[in-house]
C-alpha positions in Angstrom: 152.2 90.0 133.8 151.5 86.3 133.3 148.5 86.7 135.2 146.8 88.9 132.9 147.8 86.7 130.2 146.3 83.2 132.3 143.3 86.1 133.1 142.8 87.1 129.3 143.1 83.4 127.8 140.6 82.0 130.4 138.2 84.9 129.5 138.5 84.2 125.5 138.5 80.4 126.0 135.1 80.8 128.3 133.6 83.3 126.0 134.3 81.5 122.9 132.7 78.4 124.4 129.6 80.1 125.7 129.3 81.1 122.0 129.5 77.9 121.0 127.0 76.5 123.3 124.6 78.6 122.5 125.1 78.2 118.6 124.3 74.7 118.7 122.1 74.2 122.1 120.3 77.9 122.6 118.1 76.6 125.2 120.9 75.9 128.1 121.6 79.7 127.6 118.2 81.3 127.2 117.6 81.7 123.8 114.6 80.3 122.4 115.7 78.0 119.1 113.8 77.1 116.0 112.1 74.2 117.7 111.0 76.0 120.8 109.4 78.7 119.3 107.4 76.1 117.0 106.3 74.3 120.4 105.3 77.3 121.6 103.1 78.5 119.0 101.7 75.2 118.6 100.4 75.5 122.3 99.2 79.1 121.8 95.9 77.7 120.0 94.4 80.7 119.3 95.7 83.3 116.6 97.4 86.2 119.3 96.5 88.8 116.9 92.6 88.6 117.1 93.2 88.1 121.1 92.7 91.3 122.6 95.8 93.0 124.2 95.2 93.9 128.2 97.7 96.3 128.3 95.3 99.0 126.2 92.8 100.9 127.6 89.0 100.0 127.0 86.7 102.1 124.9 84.8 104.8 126.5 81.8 103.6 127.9 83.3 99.9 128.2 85.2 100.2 131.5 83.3 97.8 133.5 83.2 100.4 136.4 79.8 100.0 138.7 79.5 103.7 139.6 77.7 106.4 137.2 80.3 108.9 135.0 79.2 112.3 136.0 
């Protein structure tokens, strides 16, 4: 029984440090912080809304395919 006990401490003491690390330093954990993001959008240059999106289908006739449409 004192094992689950040493087992269920250990797990609140790590998870409440994780929590704290990545309060204060999101970046060792994988979140992107405030200052990140602004580095980030900084190196972007150009606005990403008037970039268009390659994951959408071009318009009819704009396909860039060689062979005739029968």
């Amino acid at each position: 029984m004192e094992v689950l006990w040493i087992m269920g401490g250990l797990f609140i003491f790590v998870t409440l440090g994780f929590f704290a690390v990545a309060l204060f330093f999101p970046e060792l954990v994988g979140i992107t912080g405030k200052v990140a993001r602004n580095i980030e959008e900084s190196h972007r240059g150009d606005d990403p809304a008037k970039q268009p999106n390659p994951n959408e289908s071009a318009p009819a006739g704009k396909t860039g395919s060689k062979t005739p449409s029968n």
